[in-house]
PQR file with spaces between the fields and no chain letter, atoms N, CA, C, O and H, PARSE charges and radii, in Angstrom:
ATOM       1  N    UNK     1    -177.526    8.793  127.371 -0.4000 1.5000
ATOM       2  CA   UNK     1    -176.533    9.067  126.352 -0.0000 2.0000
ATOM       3  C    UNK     1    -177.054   10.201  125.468  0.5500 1.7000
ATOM       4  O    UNK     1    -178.278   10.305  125.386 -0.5500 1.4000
ATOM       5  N    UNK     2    -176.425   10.909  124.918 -0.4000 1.5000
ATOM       6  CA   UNK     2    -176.608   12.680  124.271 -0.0000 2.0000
ATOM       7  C    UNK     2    -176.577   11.760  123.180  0.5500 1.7000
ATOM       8  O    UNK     2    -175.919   10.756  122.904 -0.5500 1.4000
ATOM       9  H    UNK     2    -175.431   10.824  124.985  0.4000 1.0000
ATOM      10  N    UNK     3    -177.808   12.642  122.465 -0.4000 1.5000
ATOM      11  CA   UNK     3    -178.092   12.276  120.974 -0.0000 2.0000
ATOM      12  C    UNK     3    -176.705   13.011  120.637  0.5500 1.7000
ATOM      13  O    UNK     3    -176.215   13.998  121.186 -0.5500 1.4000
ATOM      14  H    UNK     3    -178.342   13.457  122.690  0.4000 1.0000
ATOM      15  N    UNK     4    -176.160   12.151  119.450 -0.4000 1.5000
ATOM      16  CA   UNK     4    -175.016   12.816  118.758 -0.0000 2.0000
ATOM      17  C    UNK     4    -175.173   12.481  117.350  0.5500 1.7000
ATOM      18  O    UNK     4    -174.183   12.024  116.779 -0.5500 1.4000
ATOM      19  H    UNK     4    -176.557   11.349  119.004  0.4000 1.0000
ATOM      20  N    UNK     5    -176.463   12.663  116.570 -0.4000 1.5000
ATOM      21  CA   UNK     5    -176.424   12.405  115.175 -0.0000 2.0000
ATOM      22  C    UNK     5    -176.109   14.169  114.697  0.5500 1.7000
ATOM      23  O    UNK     5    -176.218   15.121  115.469 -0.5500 1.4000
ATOM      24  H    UNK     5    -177.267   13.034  117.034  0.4000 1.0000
ATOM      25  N    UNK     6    -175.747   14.238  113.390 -0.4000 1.5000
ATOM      26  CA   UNK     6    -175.935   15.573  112.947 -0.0000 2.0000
ATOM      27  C    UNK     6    -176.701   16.448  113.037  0.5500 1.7000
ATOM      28  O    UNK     6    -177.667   16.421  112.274 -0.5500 1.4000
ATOM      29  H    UNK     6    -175.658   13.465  112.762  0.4000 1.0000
ATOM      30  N    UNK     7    -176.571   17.514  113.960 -0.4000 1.5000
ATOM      31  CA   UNK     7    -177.735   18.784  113.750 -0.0000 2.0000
ATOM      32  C    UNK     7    -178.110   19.541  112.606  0.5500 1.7000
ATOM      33  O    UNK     7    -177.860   20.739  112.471 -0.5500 1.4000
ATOM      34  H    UNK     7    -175.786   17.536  114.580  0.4000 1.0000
ATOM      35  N    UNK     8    -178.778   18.752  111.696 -0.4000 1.5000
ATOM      36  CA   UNK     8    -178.835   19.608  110.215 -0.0000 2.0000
ATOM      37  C    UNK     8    -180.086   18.508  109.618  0.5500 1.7000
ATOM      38  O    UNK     8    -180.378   17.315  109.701 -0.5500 1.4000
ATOM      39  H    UNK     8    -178.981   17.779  111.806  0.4000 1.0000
ATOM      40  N    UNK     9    -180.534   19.628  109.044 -0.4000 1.5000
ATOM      41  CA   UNK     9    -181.522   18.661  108.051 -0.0000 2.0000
ATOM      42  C    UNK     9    -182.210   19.736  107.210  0.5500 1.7000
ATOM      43  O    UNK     9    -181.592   20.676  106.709 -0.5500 1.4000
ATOM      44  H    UNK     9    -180.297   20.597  108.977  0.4000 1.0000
ATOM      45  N    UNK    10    -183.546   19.541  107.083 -0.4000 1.5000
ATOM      46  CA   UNK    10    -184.372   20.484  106.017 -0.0000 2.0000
ATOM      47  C    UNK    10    -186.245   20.313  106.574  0.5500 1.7000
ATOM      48  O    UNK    10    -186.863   19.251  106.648 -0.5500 1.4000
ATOM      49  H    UNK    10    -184.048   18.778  107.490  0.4000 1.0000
ATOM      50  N    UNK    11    -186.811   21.786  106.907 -0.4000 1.5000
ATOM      51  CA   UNK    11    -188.240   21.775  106.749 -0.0000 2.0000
ATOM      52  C    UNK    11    -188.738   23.007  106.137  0.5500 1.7000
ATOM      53  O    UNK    11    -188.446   24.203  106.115 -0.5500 1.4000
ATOM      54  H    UNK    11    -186.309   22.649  106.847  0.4000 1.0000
ATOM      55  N    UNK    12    -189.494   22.319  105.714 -0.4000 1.5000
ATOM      56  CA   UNK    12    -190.051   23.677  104.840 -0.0000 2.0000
ATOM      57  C    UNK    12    -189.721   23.996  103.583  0.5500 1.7000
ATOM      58  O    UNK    12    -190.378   24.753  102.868 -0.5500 1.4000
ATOM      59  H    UNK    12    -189.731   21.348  105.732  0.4000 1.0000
ATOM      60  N    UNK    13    -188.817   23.498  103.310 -0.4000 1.5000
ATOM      61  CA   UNK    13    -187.999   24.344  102.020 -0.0000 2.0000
ATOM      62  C    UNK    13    -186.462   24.982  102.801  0.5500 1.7000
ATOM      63  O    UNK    13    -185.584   25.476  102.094 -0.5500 1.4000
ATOM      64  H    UNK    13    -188.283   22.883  103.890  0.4000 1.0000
ATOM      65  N    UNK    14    -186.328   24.888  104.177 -0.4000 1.5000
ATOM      66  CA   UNK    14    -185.284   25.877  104.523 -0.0000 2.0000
ATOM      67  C    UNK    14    -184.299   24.340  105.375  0.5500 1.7000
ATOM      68  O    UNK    14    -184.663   23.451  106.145 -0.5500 1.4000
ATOM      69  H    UNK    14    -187.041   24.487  104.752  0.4000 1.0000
ATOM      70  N    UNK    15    -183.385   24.577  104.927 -0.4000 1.5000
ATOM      71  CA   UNK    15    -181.909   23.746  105.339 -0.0000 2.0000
ATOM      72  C    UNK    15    -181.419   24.495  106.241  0.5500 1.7000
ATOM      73  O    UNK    15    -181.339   25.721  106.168 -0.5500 1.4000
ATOM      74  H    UNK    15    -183.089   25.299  104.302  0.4000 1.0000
ATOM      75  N    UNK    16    -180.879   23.460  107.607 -0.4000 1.5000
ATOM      76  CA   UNK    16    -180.223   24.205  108.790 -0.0000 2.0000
ATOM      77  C    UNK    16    -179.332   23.377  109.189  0.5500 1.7000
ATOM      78  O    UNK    16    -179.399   22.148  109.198 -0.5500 1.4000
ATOM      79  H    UNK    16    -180.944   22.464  107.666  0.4000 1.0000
ATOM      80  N    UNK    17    -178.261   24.238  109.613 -0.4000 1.5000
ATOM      81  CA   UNK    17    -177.632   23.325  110.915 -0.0000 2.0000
ATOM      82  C    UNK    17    -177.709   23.443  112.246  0.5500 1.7000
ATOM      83  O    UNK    17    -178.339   24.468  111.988 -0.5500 1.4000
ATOM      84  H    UNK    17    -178.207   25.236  109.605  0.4000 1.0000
ATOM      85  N    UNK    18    -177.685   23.397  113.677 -0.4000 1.5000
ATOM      86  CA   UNK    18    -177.633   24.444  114.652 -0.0000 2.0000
ATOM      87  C    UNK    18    -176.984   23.103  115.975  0.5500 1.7000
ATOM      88  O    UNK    18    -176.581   22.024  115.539 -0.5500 1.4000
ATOM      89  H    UNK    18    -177.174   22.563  113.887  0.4000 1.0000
ATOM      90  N    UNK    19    -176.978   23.280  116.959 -0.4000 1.5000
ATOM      91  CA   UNK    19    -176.988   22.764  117.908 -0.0000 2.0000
ATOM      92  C    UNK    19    -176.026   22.580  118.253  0.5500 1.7000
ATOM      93  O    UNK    19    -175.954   21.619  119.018 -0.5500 1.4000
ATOM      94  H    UNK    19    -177.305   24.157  117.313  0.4000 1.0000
ATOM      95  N    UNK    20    -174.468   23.458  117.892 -0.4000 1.5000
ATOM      96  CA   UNK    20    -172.805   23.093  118.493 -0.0000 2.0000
ATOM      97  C    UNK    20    -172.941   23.494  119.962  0.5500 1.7000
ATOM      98  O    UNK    20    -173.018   24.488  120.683 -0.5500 1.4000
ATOM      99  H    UNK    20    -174.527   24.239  117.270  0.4000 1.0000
ATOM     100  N    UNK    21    -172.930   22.299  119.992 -0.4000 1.5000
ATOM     101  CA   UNK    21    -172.339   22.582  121.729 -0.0000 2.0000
ATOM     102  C    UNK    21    -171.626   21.153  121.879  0.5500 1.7000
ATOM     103  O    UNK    21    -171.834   20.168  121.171 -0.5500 1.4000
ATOM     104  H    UNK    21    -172.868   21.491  119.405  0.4000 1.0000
ATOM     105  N    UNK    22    -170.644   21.273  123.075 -0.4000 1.5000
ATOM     106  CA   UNK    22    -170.213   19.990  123.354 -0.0000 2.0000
ATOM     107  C    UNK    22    -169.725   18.778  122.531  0.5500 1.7000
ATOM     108  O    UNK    22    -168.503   18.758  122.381 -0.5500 1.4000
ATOM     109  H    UNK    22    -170.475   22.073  123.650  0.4000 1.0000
ATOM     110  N    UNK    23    -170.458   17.695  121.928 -0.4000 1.5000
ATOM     111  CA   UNK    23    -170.100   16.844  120.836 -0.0000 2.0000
ATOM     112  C    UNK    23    -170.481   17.023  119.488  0.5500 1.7000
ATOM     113  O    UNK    23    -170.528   16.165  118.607 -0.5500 1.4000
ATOM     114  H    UNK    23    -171.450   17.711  122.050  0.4000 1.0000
ATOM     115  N    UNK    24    -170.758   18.264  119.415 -0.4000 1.5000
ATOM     116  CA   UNK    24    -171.061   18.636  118.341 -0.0000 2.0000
ATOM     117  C    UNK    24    -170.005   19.422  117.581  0.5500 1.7000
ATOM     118  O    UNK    24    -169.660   19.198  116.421 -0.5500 1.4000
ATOM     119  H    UNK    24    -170.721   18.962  120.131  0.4000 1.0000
ATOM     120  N    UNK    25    -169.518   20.410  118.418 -0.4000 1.5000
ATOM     121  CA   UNK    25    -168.930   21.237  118.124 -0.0000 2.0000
ATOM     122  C    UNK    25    -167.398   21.342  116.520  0.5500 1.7000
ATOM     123  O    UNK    25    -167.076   22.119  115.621 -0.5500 1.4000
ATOM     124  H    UNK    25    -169.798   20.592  119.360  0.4000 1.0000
ATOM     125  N    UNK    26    -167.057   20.290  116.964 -0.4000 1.5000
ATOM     126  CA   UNK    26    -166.168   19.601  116.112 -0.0000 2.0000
ATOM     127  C    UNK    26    -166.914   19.601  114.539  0.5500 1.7000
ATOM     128  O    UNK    26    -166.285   19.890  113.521 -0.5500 1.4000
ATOM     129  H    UNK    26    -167.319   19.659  117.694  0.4000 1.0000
ATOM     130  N    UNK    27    -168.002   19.316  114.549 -0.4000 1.5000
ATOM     131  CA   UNK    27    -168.514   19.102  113.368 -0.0000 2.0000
ATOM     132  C    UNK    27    -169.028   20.343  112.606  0.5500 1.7000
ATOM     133  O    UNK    27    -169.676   20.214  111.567 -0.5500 1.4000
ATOM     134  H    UNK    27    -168.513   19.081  115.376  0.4000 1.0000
ATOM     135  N    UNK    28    -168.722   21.578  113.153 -0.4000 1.5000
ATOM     136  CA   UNK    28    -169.489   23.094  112.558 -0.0000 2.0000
ATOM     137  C    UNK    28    -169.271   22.872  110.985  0.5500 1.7000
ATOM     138  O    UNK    28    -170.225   22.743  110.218 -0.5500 1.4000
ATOM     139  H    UNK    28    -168.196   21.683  113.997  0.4000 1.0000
ATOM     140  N    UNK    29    -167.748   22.836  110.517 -0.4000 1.5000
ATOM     141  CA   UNK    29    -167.362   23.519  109.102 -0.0000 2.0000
ATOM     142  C    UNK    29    -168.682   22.741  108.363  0.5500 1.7000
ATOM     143  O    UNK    29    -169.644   23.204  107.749 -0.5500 1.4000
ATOM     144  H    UNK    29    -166.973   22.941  111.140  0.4000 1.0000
ATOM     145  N    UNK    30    -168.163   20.897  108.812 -0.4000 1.5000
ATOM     146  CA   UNK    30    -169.168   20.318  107.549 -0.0000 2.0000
ATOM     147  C    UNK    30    -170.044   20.235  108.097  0.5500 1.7000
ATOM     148  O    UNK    30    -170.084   19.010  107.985 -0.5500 1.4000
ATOM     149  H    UNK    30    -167.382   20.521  109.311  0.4000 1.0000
ATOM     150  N    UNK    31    -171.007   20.481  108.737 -0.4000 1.5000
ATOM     151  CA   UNK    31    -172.332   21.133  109.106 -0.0000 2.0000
ATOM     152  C    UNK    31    -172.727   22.254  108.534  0.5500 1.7000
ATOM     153  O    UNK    31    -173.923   22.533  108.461 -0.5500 1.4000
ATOM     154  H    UNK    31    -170.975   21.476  108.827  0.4000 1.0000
ATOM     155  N    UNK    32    -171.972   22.875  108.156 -0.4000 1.5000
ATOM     156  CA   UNK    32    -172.307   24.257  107.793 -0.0000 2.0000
ATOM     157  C    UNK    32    -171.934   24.464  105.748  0.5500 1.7000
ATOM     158  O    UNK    32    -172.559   25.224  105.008 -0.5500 1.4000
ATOM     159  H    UNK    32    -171.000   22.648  108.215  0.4000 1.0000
ATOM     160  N    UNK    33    -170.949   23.671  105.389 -0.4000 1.5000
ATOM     161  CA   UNK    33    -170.863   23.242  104.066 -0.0000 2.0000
ATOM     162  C    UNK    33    -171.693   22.487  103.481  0.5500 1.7000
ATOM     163  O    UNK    33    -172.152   22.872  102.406 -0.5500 1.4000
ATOM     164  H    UNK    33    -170.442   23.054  105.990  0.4000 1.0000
ATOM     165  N    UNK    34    -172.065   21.338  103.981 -0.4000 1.5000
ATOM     166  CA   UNK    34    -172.852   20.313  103.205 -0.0000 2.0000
ATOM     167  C    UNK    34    -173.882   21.013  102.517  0.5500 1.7000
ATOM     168  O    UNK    34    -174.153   21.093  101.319 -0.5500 1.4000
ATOM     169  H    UNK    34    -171.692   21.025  104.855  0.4000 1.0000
ATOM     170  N    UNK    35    -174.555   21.653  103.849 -0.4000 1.5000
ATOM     171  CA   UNK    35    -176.246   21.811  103.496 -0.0000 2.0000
ATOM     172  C    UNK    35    -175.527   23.267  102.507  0.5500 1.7000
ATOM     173  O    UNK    35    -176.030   23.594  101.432 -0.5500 1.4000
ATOM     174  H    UNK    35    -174.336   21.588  104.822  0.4000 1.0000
ATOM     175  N    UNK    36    -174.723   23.750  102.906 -0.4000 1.5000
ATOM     176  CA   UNK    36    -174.553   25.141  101.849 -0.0000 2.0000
ATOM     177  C    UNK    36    -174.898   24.581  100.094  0.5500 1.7000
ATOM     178  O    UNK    36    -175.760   24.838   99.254 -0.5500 1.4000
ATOM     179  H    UNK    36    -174.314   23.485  103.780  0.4000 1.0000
ATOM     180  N    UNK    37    -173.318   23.436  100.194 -0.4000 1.5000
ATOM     181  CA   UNK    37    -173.694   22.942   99.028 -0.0000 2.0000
ATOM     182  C    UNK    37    -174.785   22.623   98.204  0.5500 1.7000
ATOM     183  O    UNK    37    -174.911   23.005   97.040 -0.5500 1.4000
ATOM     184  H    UNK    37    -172.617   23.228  100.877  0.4000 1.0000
ATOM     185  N    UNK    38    -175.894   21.622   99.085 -0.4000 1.5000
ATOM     186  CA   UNK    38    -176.881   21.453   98.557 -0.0000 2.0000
ATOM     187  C    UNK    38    -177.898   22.408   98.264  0.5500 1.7000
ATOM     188  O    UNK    38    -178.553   22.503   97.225 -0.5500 1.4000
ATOM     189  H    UNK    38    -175.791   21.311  100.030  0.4000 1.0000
ATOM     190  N    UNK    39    -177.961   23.127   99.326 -0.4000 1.5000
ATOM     191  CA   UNK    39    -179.015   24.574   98.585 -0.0000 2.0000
ATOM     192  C    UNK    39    -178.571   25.197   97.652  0.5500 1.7000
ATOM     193  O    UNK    39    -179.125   26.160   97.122 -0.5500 1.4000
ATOM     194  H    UNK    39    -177.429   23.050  100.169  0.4000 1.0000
ATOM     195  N    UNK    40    -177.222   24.581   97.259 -0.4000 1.5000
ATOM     196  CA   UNK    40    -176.451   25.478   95.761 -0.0000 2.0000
ATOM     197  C    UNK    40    -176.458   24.704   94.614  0.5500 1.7000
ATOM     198  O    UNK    40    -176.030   25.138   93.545 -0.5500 1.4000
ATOM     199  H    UNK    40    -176.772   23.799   97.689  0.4000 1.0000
ATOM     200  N    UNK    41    -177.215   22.848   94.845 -0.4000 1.5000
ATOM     201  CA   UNK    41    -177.659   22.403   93.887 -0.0000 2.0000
ATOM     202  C    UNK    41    -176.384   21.648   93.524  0.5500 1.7000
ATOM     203  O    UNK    41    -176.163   21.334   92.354 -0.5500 1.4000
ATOM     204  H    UNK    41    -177.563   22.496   95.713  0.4000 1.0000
ATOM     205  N    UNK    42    -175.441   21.319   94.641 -0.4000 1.5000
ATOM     206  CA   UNK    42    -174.446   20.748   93.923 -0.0000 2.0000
ATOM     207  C    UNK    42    -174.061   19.433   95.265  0.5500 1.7000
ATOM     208  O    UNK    42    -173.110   19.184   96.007 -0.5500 1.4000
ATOM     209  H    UNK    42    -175.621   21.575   95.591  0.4000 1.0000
ATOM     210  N    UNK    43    -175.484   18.838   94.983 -0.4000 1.5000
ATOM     211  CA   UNK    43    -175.599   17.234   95.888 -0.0000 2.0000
ATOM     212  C    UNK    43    -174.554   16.196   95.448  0.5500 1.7000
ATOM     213  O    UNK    43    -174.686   15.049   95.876 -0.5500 1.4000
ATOM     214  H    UNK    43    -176.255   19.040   94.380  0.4000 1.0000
ATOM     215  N    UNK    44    -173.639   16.460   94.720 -0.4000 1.5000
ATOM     216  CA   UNK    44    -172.071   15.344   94.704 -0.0000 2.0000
ATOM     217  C    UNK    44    -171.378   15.595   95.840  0.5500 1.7000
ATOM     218  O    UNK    44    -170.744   14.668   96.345 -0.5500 1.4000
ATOM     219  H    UNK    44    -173.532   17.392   94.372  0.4000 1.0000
ATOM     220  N    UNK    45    -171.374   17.046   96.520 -0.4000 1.5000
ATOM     221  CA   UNK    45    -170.666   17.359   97.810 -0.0000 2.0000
ATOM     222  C    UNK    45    -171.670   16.571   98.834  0.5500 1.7000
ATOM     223  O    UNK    45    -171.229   16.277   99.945 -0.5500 1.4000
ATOM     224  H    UNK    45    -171.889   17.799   96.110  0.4000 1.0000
ATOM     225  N    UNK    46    -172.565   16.340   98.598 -0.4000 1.5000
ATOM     226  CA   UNK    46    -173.108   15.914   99.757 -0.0000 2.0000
ATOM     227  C    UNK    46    -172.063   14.460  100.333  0.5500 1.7000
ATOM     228  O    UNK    46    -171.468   13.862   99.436 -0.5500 1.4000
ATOM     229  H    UNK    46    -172.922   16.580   97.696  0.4000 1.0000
ATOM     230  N    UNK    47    -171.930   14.091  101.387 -0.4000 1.5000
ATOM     231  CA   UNK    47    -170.802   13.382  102.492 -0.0000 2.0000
ATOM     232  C    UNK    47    -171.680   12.438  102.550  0.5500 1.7000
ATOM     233  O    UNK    47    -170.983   11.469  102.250 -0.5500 1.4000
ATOM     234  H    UNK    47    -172.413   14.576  102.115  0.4000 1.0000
ATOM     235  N    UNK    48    -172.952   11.951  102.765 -0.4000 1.5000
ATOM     236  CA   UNK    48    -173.787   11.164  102.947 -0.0000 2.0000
ATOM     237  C    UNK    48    -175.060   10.250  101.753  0.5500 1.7000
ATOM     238  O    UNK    48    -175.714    9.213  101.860 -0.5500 1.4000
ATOM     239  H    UNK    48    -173.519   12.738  103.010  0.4000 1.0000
ATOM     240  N    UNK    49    -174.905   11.389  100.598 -0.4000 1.5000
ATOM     241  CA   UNK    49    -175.488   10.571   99.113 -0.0000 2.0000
ATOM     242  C    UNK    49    -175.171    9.317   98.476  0.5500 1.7000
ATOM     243  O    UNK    49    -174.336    9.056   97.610 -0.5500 1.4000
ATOM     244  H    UNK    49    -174.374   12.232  100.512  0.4000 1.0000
ATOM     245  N    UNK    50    -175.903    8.686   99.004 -0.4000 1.5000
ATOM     246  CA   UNK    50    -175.978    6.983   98.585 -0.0000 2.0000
ATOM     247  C    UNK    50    -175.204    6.376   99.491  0.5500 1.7000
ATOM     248  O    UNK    50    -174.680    5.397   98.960 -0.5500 1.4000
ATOM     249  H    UNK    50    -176.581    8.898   99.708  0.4000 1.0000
ATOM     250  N    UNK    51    -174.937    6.476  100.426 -0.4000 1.5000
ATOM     251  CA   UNK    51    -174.901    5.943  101.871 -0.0000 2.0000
ATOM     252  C    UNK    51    -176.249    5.272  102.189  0.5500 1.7000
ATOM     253  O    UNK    51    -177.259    5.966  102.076 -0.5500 1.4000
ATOM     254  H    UNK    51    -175.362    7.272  100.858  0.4000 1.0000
ATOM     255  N    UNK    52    -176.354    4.070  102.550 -0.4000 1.5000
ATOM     256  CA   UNK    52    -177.363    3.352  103.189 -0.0000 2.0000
ATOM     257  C    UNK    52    -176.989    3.693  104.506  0.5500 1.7000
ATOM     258  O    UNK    52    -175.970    3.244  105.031 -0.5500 1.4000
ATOM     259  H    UNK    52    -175.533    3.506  102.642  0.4000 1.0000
ATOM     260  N    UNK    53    -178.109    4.803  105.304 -0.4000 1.5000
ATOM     261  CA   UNK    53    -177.774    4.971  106.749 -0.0000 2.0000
ATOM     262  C    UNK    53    -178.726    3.636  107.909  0.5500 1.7000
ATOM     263  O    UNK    53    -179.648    2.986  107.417 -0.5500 1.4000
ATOM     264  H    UNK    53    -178.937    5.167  104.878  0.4000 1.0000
ATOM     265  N    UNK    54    -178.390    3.473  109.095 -0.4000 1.5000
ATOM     266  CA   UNK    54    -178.775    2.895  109.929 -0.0000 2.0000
ATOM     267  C    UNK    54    -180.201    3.409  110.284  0.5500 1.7000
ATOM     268  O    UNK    54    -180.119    4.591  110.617 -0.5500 1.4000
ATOM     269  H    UNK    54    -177.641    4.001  109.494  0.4000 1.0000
ATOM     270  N    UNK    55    -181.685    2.869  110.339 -0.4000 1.5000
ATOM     271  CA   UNK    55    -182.540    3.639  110.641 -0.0000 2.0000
ATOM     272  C    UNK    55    -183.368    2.880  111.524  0.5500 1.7000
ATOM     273  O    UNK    55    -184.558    3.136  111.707 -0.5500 1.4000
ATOM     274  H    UNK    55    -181.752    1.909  110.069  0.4000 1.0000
ATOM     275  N    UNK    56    -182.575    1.692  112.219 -0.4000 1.5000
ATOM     276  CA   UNK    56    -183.523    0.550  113.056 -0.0000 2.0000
ATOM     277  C    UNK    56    -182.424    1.850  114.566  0.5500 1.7000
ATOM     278  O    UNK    56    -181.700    2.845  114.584 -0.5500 1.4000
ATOM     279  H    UNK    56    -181.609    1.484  112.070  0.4000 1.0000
ATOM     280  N    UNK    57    -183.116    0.746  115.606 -0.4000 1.5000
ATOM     281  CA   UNK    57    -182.512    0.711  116.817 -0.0000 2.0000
ATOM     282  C    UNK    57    -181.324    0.925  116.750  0.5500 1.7000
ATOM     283  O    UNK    57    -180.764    0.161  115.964 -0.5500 1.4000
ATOM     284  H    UNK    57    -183.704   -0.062  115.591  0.4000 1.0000
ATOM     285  N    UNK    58    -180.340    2.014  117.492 -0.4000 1.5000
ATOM     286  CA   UNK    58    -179.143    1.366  117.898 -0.0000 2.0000
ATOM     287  C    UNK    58    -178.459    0.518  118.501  0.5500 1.7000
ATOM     288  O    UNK    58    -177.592    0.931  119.271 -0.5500 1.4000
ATOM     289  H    UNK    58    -180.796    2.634  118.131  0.4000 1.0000
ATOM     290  N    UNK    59    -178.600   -0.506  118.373 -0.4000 1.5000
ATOM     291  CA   UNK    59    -178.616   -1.710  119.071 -0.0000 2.0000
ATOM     292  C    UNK    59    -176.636   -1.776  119.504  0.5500 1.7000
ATOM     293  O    UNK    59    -176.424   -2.003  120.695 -0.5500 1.4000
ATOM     294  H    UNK    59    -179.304   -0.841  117.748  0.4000 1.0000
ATOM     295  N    UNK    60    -175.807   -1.657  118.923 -0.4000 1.5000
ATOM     296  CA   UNK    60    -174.701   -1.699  118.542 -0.0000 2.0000
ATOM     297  C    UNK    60    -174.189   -0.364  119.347  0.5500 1.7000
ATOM     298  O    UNK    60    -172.980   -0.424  119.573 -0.5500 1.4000
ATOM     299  H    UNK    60    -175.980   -1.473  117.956  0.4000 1.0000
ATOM     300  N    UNK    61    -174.878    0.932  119.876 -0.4000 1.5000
ATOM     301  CA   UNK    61    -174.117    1.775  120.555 -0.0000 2.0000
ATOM     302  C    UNK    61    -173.626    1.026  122.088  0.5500 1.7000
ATOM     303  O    UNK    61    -172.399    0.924  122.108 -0.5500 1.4000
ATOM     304  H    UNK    61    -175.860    0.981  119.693  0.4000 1.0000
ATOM     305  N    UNK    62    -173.867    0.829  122.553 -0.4000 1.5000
ATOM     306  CA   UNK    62    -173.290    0.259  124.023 -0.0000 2.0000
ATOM     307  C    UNK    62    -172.420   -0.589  123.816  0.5500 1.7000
ATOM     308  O    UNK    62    -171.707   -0.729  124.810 -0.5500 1.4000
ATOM     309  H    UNK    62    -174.864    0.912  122.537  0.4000 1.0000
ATOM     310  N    UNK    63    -171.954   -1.669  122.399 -0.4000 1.5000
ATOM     311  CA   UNK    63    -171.182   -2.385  122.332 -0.0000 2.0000
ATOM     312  C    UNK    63    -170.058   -1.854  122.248  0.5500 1.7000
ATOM     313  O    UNK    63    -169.155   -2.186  123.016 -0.5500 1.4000
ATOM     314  H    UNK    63    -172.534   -1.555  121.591  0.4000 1.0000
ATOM     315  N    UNK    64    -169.863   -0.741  121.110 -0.4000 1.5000
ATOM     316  CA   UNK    64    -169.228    0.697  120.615 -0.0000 2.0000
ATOM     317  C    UNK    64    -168.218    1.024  121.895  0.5500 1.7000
ATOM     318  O    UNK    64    -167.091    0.632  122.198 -0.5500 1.4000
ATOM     319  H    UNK    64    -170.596   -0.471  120.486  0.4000 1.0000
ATOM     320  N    UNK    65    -168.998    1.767  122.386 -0.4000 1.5000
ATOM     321  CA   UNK    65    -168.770    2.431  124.080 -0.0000 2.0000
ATOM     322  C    UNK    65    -168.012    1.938  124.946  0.5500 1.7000
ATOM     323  O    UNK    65    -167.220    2.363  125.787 -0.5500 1.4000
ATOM     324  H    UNK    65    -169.914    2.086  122.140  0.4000 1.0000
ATOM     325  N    UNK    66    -168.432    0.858  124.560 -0.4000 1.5000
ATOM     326  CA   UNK    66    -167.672   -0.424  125.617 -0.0000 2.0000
ATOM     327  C    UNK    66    -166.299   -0.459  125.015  0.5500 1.7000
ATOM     328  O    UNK    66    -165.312    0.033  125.563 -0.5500 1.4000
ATOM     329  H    UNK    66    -169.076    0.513  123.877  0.4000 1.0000
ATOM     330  N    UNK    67    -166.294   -1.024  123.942 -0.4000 1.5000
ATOM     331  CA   UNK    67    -164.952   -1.229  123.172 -0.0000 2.0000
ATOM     332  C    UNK    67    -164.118    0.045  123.642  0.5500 1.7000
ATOM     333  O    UNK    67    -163.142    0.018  124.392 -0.5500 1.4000
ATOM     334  H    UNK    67    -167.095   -1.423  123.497  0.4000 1.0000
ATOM     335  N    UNK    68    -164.720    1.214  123.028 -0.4000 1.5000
ATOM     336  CA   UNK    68    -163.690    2.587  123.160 -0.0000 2.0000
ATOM     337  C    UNK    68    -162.853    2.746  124.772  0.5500 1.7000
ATOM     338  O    UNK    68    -161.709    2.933  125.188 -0.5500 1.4000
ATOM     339  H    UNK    68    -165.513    1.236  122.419  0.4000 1.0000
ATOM     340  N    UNK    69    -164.079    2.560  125.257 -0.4000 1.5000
ATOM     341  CA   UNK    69    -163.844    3.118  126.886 -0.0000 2.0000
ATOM     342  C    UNK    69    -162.209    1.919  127.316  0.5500 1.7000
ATOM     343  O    UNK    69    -161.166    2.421  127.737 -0.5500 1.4000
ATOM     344  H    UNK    69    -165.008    2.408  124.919  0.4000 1.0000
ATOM     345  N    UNK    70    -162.390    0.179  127.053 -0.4000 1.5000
ATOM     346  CA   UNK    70    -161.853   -0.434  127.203 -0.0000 2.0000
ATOM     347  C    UNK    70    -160.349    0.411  126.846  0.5500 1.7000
ATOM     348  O    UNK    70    -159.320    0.436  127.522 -0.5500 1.4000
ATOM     349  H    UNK    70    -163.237   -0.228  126.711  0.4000 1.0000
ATOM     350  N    UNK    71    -160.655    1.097  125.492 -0.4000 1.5000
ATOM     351  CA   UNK    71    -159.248    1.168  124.555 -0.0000 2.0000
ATOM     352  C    UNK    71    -158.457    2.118  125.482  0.5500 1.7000
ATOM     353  O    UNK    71    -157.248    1.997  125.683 -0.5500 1.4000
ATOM     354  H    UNK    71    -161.491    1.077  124.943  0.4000 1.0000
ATOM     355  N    UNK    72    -159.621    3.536  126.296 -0.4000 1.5000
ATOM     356  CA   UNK    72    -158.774    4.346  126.881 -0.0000 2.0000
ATOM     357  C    UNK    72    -158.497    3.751  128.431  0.5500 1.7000
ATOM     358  O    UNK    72    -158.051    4.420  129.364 -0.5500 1.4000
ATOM     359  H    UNK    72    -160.603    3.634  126.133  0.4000 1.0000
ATOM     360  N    UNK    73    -158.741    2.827  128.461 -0.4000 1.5000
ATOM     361  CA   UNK    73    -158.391    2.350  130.015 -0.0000 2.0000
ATOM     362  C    UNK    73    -156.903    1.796  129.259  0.5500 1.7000
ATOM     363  O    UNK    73    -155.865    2.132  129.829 -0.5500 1.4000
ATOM     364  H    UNK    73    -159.104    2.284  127.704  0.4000 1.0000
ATOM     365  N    UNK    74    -156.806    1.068  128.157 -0.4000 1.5000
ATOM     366  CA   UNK    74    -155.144    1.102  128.013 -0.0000 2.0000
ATOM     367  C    UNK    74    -154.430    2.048  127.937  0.5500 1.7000
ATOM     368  O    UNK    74    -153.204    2.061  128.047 -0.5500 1.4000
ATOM     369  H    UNK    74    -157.649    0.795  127.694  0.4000 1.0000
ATOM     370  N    UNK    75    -155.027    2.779  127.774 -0.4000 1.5000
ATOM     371  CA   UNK    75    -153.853    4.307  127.370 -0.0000 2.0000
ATOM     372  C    UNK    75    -153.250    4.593  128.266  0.5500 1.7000
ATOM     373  O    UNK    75    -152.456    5.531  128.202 -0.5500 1.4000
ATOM     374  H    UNK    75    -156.023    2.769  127.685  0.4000 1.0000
């Protein structure tokens, strides 16, 4: 399964996004806004601030998958 978390983060001091291809692609604008915002010091735009993210196992993706796939076999 293709990692599909956000291509963006921060080292160094320098904020990036990069990696549209495929399931990514969809996500450029706010990939490319967020981190703008924040290097502009204005972390209320941030989409993800004070969000408790998931940082164990994905234990729950294959259940996910399953469900969806089920949904487009009704379609």
């Amino acid at each position: 399964m293709p990692d599909r978390r956000p291509p963006a983060g921060s080292a160094d001091g320098v904020i990036y996004g990069m990696g549209y291809s495929r399931y990514r692609a969809h996500r450029s604008t706010l990939i490319g806004n967020a981190p703008a915002d924040i290097a502009m010091g204005r972390r209320d735009k941030n989409p993800l601030e004070g969000m408790a993210l998931h940082a164990g196992k994905p234990w729950f993706r294959p259940i996910v998958g399953a469900y969806y796939r089920f949904k487009d076999g009704l379609a």
